[in-house]
C-alpha positions as CSV (number, residue, x, y, z in Angstrom):
1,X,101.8,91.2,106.7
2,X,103.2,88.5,105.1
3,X,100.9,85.9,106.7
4,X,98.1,88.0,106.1
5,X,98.1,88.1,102.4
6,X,98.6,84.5,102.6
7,X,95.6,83.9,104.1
8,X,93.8,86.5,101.9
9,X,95.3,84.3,98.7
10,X,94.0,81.1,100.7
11,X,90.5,82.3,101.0
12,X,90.4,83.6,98.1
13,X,91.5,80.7,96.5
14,X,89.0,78.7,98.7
15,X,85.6,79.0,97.4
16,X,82.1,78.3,98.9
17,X,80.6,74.9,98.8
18,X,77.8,76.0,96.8
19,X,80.1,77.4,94.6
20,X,82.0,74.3,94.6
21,X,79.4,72.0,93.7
22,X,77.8,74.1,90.7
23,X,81.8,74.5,89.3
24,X,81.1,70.3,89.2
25,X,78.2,70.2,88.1
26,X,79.1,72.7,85.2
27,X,81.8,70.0,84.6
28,X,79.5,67.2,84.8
29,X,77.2,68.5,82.1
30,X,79.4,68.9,79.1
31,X,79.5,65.1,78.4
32,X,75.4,65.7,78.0
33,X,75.8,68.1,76.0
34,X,78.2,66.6,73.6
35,X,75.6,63.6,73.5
36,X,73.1,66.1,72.4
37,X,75.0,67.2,69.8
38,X,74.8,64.1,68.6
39,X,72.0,62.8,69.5
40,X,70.0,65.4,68.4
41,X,71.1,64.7,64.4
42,X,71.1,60.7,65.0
43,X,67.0,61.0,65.9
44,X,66.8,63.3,62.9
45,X,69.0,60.9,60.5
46,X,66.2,57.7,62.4
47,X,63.4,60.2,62.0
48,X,63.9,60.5,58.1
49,X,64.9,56.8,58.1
50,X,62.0,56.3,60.0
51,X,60.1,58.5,57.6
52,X,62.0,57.0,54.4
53,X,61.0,53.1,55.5
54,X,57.5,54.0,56.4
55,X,57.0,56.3,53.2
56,X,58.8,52.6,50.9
57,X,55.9,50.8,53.4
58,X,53.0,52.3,52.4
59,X,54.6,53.0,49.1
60,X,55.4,48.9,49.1
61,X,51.7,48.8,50.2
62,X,50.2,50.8,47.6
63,X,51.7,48.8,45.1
64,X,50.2,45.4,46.9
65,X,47.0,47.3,46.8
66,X,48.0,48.4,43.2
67,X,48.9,44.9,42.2
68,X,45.9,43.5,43.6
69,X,43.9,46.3,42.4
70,X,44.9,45.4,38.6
71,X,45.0,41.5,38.9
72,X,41.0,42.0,39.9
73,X,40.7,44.6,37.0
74,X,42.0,42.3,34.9
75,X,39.9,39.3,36.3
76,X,37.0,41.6,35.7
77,X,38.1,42.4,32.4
78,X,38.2,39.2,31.2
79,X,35.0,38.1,32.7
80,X,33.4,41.0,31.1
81,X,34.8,39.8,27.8
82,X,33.3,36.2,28.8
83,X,30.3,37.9,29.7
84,X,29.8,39.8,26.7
85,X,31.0,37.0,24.0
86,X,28.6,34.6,26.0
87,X,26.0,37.6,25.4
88,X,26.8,37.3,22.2
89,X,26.5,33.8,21.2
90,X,23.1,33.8,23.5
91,X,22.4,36.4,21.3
92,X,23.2,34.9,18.0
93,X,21.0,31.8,18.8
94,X,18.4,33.8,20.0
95,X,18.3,35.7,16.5
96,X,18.9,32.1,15.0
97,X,15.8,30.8,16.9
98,X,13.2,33.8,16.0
99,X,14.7,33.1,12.2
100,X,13.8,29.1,13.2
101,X,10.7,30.1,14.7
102,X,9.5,32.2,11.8
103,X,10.0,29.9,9.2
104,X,8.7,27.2,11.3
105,X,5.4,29.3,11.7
106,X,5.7,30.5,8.1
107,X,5.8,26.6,6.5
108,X,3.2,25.9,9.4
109,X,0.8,28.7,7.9
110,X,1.2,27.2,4.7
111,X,0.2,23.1,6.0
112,X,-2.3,25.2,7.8
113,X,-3.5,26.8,4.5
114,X,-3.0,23.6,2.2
115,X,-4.7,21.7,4.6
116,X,-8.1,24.2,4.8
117,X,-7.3,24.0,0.9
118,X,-7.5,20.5,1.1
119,X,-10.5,20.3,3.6
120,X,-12.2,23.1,1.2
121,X,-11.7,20.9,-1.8
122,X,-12.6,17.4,0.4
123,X,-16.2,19.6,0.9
124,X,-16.5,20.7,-2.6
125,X,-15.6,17.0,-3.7
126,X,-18.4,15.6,-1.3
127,X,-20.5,18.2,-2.2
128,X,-20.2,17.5,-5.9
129,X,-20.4,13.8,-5.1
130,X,-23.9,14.4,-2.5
131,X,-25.1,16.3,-5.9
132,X,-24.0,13.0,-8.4
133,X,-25.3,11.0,-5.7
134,X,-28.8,12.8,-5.2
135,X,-29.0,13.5,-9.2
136,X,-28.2,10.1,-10.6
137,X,-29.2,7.1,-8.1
138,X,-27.8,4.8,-10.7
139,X,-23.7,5.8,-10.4
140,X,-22.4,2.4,-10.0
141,X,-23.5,1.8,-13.5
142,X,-22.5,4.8,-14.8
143,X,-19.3,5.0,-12.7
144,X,-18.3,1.2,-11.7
145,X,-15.6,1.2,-8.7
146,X,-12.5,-0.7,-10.7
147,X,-9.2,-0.4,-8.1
148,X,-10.4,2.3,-6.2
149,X,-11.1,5.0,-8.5
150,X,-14.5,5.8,-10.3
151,X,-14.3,5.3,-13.8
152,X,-17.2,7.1,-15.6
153,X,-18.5,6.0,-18.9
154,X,-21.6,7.5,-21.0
155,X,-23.6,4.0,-20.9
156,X,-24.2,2.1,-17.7
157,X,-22.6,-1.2,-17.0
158,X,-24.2,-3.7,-19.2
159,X,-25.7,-1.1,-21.4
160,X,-24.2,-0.5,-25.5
161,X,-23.7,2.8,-27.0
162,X,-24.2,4.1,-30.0
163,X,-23.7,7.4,-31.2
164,X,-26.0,9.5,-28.1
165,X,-27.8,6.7,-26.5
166,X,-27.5,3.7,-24.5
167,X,-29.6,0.8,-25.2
168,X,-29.8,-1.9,-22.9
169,X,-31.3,-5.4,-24.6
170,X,-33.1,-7.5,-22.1
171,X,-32.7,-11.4,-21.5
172,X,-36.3,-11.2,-19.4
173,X,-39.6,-11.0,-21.0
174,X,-42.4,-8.9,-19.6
175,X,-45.4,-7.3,-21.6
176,X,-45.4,-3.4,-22.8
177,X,-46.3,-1.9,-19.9
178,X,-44.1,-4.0,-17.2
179,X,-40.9,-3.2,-19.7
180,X,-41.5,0.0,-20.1
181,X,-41.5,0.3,-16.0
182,X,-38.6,-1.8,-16.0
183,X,-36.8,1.0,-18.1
184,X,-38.3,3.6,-16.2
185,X,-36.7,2.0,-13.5
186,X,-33.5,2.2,-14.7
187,X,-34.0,5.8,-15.7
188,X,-34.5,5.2,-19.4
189,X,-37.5,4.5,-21.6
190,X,-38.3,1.9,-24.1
191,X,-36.5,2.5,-27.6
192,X,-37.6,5.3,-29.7
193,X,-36.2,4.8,-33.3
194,X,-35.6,8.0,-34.8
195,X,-33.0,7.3,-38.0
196,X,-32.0,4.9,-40.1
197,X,-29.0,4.1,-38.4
198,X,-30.6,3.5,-34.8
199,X,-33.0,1.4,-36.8
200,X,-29.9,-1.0,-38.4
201,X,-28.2,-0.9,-34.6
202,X,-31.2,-2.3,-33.4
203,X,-32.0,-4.7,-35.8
204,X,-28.3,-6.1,-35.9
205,X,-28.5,-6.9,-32.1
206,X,-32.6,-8.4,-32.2
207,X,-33.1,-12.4,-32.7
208,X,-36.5,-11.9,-31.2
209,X,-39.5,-10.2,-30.7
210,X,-38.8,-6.6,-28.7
211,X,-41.1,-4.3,-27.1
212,X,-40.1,-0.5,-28.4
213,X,-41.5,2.6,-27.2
214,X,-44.7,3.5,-29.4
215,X,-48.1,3.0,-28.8
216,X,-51.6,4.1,-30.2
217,X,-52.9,3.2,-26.3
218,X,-54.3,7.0,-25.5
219,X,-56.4,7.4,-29.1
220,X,-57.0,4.2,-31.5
221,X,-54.9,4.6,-34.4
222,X,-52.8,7.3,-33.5
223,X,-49.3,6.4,-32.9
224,X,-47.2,8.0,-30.3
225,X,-43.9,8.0,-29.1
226,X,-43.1,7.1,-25.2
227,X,-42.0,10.6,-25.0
228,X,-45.4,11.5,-26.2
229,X,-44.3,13.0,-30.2
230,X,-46.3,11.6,-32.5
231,X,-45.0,8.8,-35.2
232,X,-43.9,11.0,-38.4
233,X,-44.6,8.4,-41.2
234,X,-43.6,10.2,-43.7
235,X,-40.5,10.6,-42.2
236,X,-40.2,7.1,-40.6
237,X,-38.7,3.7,-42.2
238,X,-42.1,2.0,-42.5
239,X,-43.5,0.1,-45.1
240,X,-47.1,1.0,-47.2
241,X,-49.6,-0.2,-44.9
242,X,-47.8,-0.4,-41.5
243,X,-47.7,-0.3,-38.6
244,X,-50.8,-2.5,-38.8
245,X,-52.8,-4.0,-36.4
246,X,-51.5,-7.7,-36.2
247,X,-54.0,-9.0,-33.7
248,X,-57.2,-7.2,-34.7
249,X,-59.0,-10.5,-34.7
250,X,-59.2,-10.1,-30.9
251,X,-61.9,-7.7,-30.7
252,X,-63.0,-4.5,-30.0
253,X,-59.8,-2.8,-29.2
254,X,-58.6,0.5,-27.4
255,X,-54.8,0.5,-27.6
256,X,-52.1,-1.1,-29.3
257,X,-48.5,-1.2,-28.6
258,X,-45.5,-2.5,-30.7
259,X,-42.7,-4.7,-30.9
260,X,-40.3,-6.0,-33.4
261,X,-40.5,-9.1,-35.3
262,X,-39.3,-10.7,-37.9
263,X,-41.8,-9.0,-40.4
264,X,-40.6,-6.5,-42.2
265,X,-42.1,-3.4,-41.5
266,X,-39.1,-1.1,-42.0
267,X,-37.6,-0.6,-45.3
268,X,-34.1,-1.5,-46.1
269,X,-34.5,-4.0,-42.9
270,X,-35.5,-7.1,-42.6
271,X,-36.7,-6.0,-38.5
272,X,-40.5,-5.6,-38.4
273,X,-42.8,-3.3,-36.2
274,X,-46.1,-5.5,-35.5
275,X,-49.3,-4.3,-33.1
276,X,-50.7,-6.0,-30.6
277,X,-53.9,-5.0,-29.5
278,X,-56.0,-5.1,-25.7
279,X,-58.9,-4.4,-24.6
280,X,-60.1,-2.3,-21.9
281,X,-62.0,-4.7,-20.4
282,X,-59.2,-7.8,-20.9
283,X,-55.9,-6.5,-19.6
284,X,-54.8,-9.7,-19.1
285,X,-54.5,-10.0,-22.9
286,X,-51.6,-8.0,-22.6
287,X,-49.7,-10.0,-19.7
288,X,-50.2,-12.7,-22.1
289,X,-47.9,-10.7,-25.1
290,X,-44.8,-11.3,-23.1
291,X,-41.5,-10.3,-25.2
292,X,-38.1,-8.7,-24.3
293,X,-38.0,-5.3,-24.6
294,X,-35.3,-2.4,-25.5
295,X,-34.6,0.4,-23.0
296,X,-32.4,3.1,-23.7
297,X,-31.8,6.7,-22.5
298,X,-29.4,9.5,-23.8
299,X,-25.6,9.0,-23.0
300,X,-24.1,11.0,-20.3
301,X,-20.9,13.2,-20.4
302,X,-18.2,13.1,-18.1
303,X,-19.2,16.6,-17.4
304,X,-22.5,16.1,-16.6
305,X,-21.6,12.8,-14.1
306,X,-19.2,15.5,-12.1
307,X,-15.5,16.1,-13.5
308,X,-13.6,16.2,-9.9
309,X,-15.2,13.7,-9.2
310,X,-14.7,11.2,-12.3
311,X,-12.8,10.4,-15.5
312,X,-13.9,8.4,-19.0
């Protein structure tokens, strides 16, 4: 009986293989599991490393990005800056050239407005000086050209003044009718005495025998004036019995015309008014009575000879 439970001890004690080998296994896996147990924390610990270095990565990167984010903000900031001062001064000389340009403009409206001022007053000057031109042919003698500028005087050149009229004394000798074209010529008229005065300025300035400008050649024995007023005696300088007719002794005459000798004929002179008669059939008689003669004409103003134009 003895042996028997010894063999009933034995087998129990003796297990299947199967048995066996999952009793090793169960052995063989508890190193495993203790790896697990600390494995398991060690990927979590590299996980949130993990996590931890790639979070400071893009953290490291957002501040590369963040960095180069502001350095071009700042680039851009400056250049705006740039941008806007250069704005500005391209501003400020624009505004400086529209001032430049309108006053430029401005002072050029004003040349252009002295000039058409100037060319307005050139016109009127030639104007006025066509009109001087036209109305006295003679202006050289009126207003000789001395150093560039007209000088205007009331008697032509060559001519004396007194008081209102010009008188111009000849050195030629012609008869009545040929002097009195010569003044007429000259836009005058022989000599009509009219005072006492004119009649001493005359005489003082005479040597010789002078045509004047009165004649009784339209009616015999009436006396008129070139300018066609009759001779006033009784207001004139003559002496009783003159004029007279100095060369009656010629014939049958028709007109007479008078000079100045040295007979007295006015009083208070010693200058003389004699007659020399023609005949209508005998002009020649009269081309034979050659004397100087006496123009003179009424003294122009400064005025009258155009005041832009000259000066006295």
């Amino acid at each position: 009986m003895r042996a028997a439970a010894h063999r009933r001890r034995a087998a129990h004690n003796v297990a299947p293989p199967a048995a066996q080998h999952t009793e090793e296994s169960g052995e063989e896996e508890d190193p495993y599991k203790a790896a697990l147990v600390y494995l398991v924390p060690l990927c979590g610990v590299l996980f949130i490393i993990f996590i931890i270095v790639y979070i400071r990565c893009e953290y490291a990167t957002l501040c590369v990005n963040y960095l180069n984010a502001y350095h071009k903000y700042t680039t851009l900031k400056r250049e705006l800056e740039q941008e806007k001062a250069r704005r500005s001064v391209i501003s400020a000389a624009e505004k400086e050239n529209k001032r430049r340009l309108q006053k430029a403009n401005k002072k050029q409206a004003e040349e252009d407005k002295k000039q058409k001022e100037a060319l307005n007053m050139t016109v009127r000057l030639q104007i006025d000086f066509n009109a001087v031109v036209v109305k006295y042919p003679l202006l050289d003698q009126y207003c000789p050209l001395r150093s560039q500028k007209r000088v205007c005087r009331p008697c032509p050149e060559g001519w004396e003044q007194s008081n209102s009229k010009c008188y111009y004394f000849t050195t030629e000798k012609k008869n009545w009718k040929e002097s009195r074209s010569a003044c007429l010529k000259q836009g005058a008229d022989l000599v009509i005495i009219e005072s006492v005065q004119e009649q001493e300025f005359i005489s003082n300035r005479t040597t010789e025998n002078y045509w004047i400008g009165l004649s009784d050649s339209k009616q015999e024995g009436t006396w008129l004036w070139v300018d066609g007023t009759p001779l006033q005696e009784d207001k004139g300088f003559w002496r009783s019995g003159e004029p007279d007719d100095y060369w009656s002794d010629v014939g049958s005459s028709s007109f007479s015309f008078l000079f100045i000798t040295n007979r007295q004929t006015f009083s208070s002179s010693t200058l003389s008014i004699n007659s020399t008669e023609g005949r209508t059939d005998s002009l020649d008689r009269l081309k034979g009575d050659i004397v100087h003669h006496v123009c003179s004409t009424v003294g122009q103003s400064c005025q009258s000879l155009g005041p832009r134009l000259t000066s006295c």
